[in-house]
Structures are given as structure tokens and as C-alpha cells.
C-alpha positions as CSV (number, residue, x, y, z in Angstrom):
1,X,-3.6,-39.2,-16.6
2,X,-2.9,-36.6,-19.0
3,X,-4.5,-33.0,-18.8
4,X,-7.2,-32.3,-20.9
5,X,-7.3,-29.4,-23.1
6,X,-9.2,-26.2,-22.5
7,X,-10.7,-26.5,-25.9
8,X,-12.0,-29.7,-25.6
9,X,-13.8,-29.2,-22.2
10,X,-17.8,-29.1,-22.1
11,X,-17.8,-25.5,-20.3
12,X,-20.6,-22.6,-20.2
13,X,-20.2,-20.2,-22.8
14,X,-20.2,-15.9,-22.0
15,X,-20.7,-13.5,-24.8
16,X,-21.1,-10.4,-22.2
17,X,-20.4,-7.7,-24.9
18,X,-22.9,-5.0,-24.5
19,X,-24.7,-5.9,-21.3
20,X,-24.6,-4.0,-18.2
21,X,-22.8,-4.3,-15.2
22,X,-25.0,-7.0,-13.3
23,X,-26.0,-8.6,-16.7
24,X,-22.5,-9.7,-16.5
25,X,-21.9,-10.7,-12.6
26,X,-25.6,-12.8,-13.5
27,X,-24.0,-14.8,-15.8
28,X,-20.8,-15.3,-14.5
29,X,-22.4,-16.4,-11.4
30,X,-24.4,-18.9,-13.3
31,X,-21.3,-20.1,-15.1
32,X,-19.7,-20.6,-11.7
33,X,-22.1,-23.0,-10.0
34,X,-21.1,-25.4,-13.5
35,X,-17.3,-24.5,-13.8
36,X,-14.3,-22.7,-12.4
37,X,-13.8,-22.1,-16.0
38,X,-15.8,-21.0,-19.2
39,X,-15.7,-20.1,-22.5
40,X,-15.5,-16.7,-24.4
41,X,-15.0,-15.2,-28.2
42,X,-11.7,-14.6,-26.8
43,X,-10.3,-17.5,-25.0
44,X,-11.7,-18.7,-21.8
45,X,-12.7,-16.9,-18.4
46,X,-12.2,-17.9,-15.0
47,X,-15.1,-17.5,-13.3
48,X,-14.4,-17.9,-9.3
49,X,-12.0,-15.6,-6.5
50,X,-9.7,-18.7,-5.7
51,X,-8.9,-19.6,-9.3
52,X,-8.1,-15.6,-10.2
53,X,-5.7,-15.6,-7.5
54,X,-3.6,-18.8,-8.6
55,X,-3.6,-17.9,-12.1
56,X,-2.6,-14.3,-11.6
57,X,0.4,-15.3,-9.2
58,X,1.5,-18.0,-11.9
59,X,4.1,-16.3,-13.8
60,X,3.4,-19.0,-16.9
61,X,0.7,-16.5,-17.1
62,X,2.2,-13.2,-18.8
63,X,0.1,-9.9,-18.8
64,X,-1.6,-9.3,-22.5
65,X,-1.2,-6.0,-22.2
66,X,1.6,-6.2,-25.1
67,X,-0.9,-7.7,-27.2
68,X,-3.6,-4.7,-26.8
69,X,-1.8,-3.5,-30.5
70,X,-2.2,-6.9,-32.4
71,X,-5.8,-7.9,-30.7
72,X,-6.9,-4.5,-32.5
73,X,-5.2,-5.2,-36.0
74,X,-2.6,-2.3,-36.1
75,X,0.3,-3.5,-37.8
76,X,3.9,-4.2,-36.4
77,X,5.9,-1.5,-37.7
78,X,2.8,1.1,-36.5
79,X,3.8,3.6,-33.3
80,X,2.1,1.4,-30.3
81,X,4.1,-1.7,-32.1
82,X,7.3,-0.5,-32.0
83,X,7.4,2.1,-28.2
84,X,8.9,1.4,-25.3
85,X,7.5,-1.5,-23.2
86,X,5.6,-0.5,-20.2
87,X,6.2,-2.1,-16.6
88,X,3.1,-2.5,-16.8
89,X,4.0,-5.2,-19.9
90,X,6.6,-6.5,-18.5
91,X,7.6,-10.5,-17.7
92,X,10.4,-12.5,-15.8
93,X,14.0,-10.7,-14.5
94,X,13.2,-7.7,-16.4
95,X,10.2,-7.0,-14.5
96,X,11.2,-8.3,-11.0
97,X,14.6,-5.9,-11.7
98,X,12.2,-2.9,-12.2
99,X,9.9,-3.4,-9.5
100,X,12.8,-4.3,-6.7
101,X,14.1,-1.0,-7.2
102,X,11.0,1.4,-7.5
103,X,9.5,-0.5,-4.7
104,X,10.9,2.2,-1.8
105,X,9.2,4.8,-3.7
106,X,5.5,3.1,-3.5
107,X,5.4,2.1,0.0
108,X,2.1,3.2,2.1
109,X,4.7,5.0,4.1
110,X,6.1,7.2,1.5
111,X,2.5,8.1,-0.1
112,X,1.5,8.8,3.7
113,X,3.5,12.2,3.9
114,X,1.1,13.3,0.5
115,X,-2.4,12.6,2.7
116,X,-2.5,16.5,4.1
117,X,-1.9,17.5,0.5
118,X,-4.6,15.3,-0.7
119,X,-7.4,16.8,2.4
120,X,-6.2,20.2,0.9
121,X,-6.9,19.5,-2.8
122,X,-10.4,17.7,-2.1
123,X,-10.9,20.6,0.5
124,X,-10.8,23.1,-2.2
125,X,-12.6,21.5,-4.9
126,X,-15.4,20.5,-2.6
127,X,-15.4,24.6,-1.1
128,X,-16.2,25.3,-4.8
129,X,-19.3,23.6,-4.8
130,X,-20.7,23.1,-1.4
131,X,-23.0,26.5,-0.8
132,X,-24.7,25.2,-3.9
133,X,-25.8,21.9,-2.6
134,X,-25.5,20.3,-5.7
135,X,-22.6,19.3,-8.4
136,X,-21.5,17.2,-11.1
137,X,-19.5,15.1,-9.4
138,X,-17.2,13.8,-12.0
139,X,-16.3,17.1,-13.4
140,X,-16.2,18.9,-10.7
141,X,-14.5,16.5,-7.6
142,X,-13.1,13.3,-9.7
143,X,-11.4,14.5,-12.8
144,X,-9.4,17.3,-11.0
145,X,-8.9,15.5,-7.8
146,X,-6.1,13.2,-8.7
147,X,-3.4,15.5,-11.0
148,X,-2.2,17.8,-8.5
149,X,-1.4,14.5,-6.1
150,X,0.8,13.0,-8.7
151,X,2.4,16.2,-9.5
152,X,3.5,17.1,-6.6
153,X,4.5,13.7,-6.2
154,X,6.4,13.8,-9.3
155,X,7.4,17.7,-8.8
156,X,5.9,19.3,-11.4
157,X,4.6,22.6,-10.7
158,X,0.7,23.7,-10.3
159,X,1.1,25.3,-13.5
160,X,1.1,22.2,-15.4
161,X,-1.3,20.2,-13.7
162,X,-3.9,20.6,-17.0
163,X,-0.9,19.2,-19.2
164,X,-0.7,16.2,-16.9
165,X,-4.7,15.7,-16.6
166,X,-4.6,15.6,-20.7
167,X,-1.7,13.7,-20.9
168,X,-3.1,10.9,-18.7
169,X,-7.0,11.2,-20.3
170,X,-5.3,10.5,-23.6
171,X,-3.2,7.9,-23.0
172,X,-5.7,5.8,-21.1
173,X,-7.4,5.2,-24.3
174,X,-5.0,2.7,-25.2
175,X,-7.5,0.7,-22.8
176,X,-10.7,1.4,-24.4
177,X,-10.9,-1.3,-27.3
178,X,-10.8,1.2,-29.9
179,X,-7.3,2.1,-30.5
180,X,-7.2,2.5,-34.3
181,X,-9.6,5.6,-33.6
182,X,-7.5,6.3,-30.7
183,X,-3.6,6.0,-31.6
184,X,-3.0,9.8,-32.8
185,X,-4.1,11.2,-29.2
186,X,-2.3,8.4,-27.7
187,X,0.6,8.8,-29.4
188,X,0.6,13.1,-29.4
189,X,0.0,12.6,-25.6
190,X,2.6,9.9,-25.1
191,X,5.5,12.2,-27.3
192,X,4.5,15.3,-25.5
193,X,4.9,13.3,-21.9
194,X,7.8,12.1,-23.1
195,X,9.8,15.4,-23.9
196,X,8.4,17.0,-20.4
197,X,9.7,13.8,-18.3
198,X,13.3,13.9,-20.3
199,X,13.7,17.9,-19.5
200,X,12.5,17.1,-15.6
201,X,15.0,14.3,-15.6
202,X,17.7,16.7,-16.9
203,X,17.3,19.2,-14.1
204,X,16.5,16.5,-11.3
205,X,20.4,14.9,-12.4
206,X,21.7,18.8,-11.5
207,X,19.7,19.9,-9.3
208,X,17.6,17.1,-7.1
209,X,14.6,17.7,-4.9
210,X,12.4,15.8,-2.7
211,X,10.2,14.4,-5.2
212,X,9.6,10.9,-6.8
213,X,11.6,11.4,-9.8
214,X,14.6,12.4,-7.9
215,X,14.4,9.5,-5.8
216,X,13.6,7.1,-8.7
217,X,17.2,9.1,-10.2
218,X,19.2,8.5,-7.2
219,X,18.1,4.6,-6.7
220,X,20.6,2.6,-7.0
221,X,21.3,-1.4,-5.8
222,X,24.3,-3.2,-6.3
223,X,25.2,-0.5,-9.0
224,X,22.1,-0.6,-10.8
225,X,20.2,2.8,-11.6
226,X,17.7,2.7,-14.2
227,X,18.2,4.7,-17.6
228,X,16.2,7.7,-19.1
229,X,14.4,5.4,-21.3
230,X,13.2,3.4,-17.9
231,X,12.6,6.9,-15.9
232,X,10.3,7.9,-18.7
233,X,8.2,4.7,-18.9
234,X,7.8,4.9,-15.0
235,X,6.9,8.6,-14.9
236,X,3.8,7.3,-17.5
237,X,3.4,4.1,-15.2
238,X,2.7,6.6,-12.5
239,X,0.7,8.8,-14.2
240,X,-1.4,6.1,-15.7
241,X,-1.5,4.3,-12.0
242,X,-2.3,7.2,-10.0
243,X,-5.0,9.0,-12.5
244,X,-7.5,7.4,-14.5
245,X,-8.1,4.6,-11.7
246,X,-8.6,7.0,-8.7
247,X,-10.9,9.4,-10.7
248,X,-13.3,6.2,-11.7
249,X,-13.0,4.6,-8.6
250,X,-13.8,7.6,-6.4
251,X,-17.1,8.4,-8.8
252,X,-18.2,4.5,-8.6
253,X,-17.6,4.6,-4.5
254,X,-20.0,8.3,-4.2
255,X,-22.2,7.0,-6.5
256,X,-22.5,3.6,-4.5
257,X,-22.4,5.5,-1.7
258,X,-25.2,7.8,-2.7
259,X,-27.9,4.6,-3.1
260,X,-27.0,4.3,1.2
261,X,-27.2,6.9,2.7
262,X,-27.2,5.8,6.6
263,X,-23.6,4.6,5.4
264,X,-22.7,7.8,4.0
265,X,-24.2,10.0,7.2
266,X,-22.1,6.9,9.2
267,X,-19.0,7.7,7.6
268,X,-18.7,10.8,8.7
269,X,-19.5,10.4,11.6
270,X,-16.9,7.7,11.6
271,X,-14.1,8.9,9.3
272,X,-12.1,5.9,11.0
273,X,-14.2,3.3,8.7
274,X,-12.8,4.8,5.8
275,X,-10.3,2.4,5.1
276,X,-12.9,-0.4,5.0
277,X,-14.9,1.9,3.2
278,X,-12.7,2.1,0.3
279,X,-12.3,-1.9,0.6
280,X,-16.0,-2.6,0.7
281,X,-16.6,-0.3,-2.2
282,X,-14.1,-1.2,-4.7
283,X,-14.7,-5.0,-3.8
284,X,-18.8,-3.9,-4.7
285,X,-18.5,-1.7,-7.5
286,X,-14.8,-1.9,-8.5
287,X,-13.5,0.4,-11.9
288,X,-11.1,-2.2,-13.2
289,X,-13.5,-5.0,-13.6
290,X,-11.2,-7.9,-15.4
291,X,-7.7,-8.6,-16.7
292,X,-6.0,-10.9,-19.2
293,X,-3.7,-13.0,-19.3
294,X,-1.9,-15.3,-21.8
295,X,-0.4,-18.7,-21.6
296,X,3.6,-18.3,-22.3
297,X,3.8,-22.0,-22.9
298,X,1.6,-24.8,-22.6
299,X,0.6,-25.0,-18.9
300,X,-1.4,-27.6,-17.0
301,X,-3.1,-26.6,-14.5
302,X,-5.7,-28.3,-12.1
303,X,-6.0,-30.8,-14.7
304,X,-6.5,-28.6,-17.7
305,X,-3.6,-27.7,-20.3
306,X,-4.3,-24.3,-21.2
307,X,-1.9,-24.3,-24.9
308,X,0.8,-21.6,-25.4
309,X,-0.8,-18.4,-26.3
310,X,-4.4,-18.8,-24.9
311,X,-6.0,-15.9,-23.6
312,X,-7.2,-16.4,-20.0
313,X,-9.7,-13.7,-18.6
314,X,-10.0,-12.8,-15.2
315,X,-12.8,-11.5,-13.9
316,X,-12.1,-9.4,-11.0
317,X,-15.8,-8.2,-10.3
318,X,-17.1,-11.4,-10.4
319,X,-14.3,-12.7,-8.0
320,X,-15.2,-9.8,-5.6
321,X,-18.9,-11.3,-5.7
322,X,-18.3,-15.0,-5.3
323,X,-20.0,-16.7,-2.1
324,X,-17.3,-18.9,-1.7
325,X,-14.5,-16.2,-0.6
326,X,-17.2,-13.6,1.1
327,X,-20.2,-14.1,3.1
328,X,-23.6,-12.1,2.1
329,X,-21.4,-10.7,-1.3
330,X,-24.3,-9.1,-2.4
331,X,-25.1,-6.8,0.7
332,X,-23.1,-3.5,0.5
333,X,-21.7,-2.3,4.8
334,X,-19.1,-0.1,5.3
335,X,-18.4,-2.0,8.8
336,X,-18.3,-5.5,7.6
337,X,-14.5,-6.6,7.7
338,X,-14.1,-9.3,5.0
339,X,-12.0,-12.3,5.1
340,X,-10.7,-11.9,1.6
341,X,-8.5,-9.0,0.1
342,X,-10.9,-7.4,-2.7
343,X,-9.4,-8.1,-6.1
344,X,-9.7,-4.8,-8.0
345,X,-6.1,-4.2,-7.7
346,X,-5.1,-7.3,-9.0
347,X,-2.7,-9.7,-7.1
348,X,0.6,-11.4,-7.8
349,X,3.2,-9.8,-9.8
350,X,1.1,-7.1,-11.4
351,X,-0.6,-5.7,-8.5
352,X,-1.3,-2.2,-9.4
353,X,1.8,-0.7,-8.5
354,X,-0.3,2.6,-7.1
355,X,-2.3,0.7,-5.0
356,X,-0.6,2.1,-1.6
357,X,-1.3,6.0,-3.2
358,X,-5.0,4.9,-4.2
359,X,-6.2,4.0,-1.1
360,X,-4.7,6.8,0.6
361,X,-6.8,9.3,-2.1
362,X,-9.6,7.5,-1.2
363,X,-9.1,7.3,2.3
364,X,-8.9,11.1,2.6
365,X,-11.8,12.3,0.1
366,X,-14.3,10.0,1.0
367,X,-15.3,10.8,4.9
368,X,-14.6,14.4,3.8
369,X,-16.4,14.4,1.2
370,X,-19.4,12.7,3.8
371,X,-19.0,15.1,6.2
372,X,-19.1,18.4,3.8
373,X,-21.9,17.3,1.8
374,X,-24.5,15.9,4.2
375,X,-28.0,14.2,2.6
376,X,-26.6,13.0,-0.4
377,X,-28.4,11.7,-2.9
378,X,-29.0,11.9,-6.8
379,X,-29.9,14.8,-9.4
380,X,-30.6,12.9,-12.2
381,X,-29.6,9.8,-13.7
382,X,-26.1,8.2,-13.7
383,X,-24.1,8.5,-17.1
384,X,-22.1,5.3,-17.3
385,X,-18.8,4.9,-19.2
386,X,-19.2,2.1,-22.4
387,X,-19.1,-1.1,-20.9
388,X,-15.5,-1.3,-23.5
389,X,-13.6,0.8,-21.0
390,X,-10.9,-0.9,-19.1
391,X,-11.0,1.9,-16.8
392,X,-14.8,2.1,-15.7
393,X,-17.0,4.3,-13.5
394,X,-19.4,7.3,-14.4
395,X,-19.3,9.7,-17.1
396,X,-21.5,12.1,-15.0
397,X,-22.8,11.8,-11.6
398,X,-25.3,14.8,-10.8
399,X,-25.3,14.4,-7.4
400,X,-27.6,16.8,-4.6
401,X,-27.1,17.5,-0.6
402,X,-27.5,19.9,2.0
403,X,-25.6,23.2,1.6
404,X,-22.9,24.1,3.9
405,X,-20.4,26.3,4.8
């Protein structure tokens, strides 16, 4: 029997543009007990955890981040159009050839030698604030906290650690569904990364240290080594990997945090449930909430052709929440081990490439961060980012607790 087409399927229709956070996981939950698939004004979404896993690891389904320029109407000779393609972007041998030789670099085991760096920088950003007893958390813990891990990763001095947090606040825009408005900080922070990451690679060739972009330099298989041109799009891939998401994720984690606080006072008690801390509160409230993906070619699959060039939605916070693939999803515990991997990093080919260095940042700040800044609860209300931002999380986070020392 042949497949039948998406487009001619009866299926529940979503229009989620504008509505809040469990607006959203409502609905999609509702359009789940009909079909593993429903409709949008883009394309179609896939509404369960074992269907986003297939599709993602079917490589007939090619990222759409390519298609960010053309979805927003810029045309083809404009500057996002015409740069160079992003790992991030990329499809087939080319991107399999990239990520077989950067792969030693983003091991847990090499991002493990940054973890006392990371207590120190969270150490000193929470001594800032503690004797206070109360902070904005985002400004004052979230936005700094990443930068100086990535640049001493990448070997860039302390220095320039404010050129770096700019650079990577800019560029992340590219995600935010308004890149008409956005394209001259984009591309000003994008040139300006650029000419920094050549001038780095030019001393690293001379003179290499033991930092990331050395080793990425020295790589070599079977007499391979990747150009400038690759150097500089994984320097951003880095930046972009190890920044925005960290900063959003840490801020939705204390904020979820914040609403329990016998979890909080239990994790630092216990800084050994950080780990599944980190797991239970990106699967709860994750900061990349959905991807897409578009068919290369026609493509059947369970019984539904899904045409060349459809856009295919994955909903990664509503995967995290579905009953199916984890018992109870709606009841938040720090000591629950799940059955399922949480999906906010993706899976198959595209797995976020900074997952390893993520969850080490988040390992160290949290039960710190619970154990410097006991009683922990609000100051005022939570500021949330537009519901348009791919990268998601709070815009300000008053936050209150005891003082300490």
C-alpha cells in the first residue's frame, strides 16, 4: 500500500505563536493522544519522544538551520546568504568529516580538566553578591558565568572576555525570528569574531599552546587538517555552543529550582545529585525547546510520505513531557533517575556538539550555587525571554536568600 501524504492526513492543527510555555506543552499534549503528528503554519510537528528521536537520527532529515535566511525573506546575494556554512548547517560526508576530527577535543574528558576553573569563576561571581542576600541572577551569575570558560578554553586572555560575551549575544540573534532587524549586529559581531579567530590562528601555527584552538590546528587524520576558513567557523560553533545555551539554561534550572526549595536545601547537601540535577531540569524546563528539520527528498516514513522540502518540527519540550517515555513527567525530583535521555540537546547527528562542556558548567555552579545561597526563593516576578527565542530562559531573575560569608 502506498504512503499517504502528510498533507492529506486528518491531523490536529497547533498555532502556538504567542502563548506561554505550558500553553504550548497543553496543546501538544492534546494533539498527542490523536497523532504522533500534527499540523502547523509551517509544516507539521511531531508531537511524541519516540518519533523525535527517529526523525532526528534519519539523515533524509537535514537541519533548517540554512534556511533561517530564506524563511525570513532576506535575499540571496544578502551577507547571511552568501557566509560560510556553519557545522552546525551542515549535511552528509562534509559534516561526518568535521565532526570525526573535532570529536577528541569535546570529549567529557577533555572539558573535565576546565571543572576547577569553572568552581573558581562561579565562586567569584557568587562572593560578589552573597553578603547581600539577594541578586539578579541573570546579570549578575548567568551572563558572566560562561565567557571566561570558553576562553580559556579557546586561549584568549581575561582581557577579552567582554569582546567574546558581545560577540556571542549578537550572533545568537540569528535565532530569534527577527533577523532582518538583526543582520547588522550579526554580521558586525560575526566580521569582528572573525578577524580575532584568524590573528589567534596565526600565532597558535607559531607558537602553540595547550588550548582548543591549538589542538583543533594540530588535528590531523589520514592527512587531513581543517583550513582557516573551517578553524573560524568552529571557533563561532564553540562560542555559540558553549554561551548563550549555558547562560539560559543555568537561569531556567535556579529559577525552577527556586519554586522547590527542599530540592535546592537537598542539593547541597548532596552536591553528588548534581548530575541528575542538571538532567531533571533541562528535561523540566529545557532552553532549547524545538528544532526543525526539512525533508531532503521525499521520504516515507511509518506510512507517511513527508515530500521533499517539508518542514518537520520537533518539539523537544514536549518530548521531555510525554508519559510514554517518563513516568510522573509532570512531577519535578532531583533524585528520580529517568529511563529516557532528556532531549534538550538534541540526538543523532546534531547533538549539541557542547553538550559534554554544558553539563560540566552546570554540574559545578548548581550545588555551589545551593550551598552559598541558602533559602532561596524569589524577589519579584520572573522576566521571560519572547516566546520567538530559540535560545530561551529568563530575562531577569530577582532572586533572594540567606546571607553568607
Amino acid at each position: 500500500m502506498p504512503a499517504t501524504s502528510a498533507y492529506d492526513l486528518e491531523l490536529p492543527e497547533l498555532e502556538v505563536a504567542g502563548l506561554e510555555r505550558a500553553e504550548v506543552l497543553d496543546l501538544i499534549g492534546r494533539a498527542r493522544d490523536r497523532h504522533w503528528l500534527a499540523r502547523t503554519p509551517m509544516g507539521f510537528l511531531l508531537t511524541n519522544y519516540r518519533d523525535a528521536v527517529a526523525v532526528l537520527r534519519d539523515r533524509r532529515f537535514h537541519s533548517a538551520l540554512s534556511l533561517i535566511p530564506q524563511m525570513a525573506g532576506l535575499e540571496p546575494d544578502t551577507y547571511m546568504q552568501s557566509r560560510r556554512r556553519s557545522i552546525l548547517a551542515m549535511e552528509g560526508d562534509e559534516h561526518a568529516r568535521l565532526r570525526r576530527l573535532v570529536a577528541p577535543a569535546f570529549t567529557p574528558a577533555s572539558t573535565d580538566r576546565l571543572r576547577p576553573f569553572m568552581r573558581q569563576v562561579v565562586s567569584e561571581l557568587v562572593d560578589a553578591v552573597v553578603t547581600e542576600g539577594r541578586c539578579e541572577f541573570v546579570s549578575d551569575i548567568c551572563e558572566p558565568y560562561p565567557i571566561p570558560i570558553i576562553c580559556e578554553l579557546l586561549g584568549a586572555p581575561k582581557e577579552d572576555w567582554k569582546l567574546f560575551s558581545s560577540w556571542a549575544t549578537d550572533i545568537f540573534r540569528i535565532f530569534n525570528q527577527d533577523l532582518a532587524a538583526d543582520l547588522p549586529a550579526i554580521e558586525r559581531a560575526s566580521g569582528e569574531l572573525e578577524a580575532y579567530v584568524n590573528a589567534m590562528i596565526d600565532e597558535r601555527r607559531s607558537h602553540p599552546t595547550d588550548d582548543l584552538l591549538s589542538t583543533l590546528i594540530a588535528i590531523e587524520e589520514a592527512g587531513d587538517r581543517l583550513s582557516s576558513d573551517e578553524l573560524v567557523m568552529l571557533t563561532e560553533a564553540v562560542l555559540m555552543a558553549g554561551t548563550d545555551t549555558t547562560r539560559n539554561q543555568l537561569a531556567c534550572s535556579v529559577a525552577l529550582l527556586s519554586e522547590h526549595p527542599d530540592q535546592w536545601a537537598l542539593l547541597a547537601d548532596r552536591p553528588e545529585l548534581a548530575p541528575r540535577a542538571v538532567e531533571e531540569t533541562m528535561r523540566y524546563l529545557g532552553a532549547v525547546r524545538g528544532t526543525i528539520r526539512v525533508a531532503s527528498q521525499d521520504i516515507e516514513y511509518r506510512d507517511v510520505l513527508f515530500p521533499a522540502g517539508t518542514i518537520v518540527s520537533i518539539a523537544l519540550a514536549g518530548a521531555n513531557m510525554d508519559p510514554d517515555v517518563f513516568a510522573a513527567p509532570d512531577i519535578f525530583d532531583i533524585t528520580c533517575e529517568r529511563d529516557a535521555l532528556q532531549m534538550t540537546f538534541g540526538s543523532g547527528i546534531h547533538f549539541c556538539m557542547g553538550a559534554a562542556l554544558a553539563r560540566a558548567e552546570l554540574q559545578e555552579a548548581l550545588p555551589l550555587l545551593a550551598r552559598r545561597m541558602p533559602d532561596l526563593g524569589r524577589d519579584g516576578p520572573v522576566e521571560w525571554k519572547p516566546a520567538t527565542f530559540g535560545i530561551w530562559g529568563p530575562a531577569r531573575l530577582p532572586l533572594r536568600f540567606r546571607p553568607t560569608t
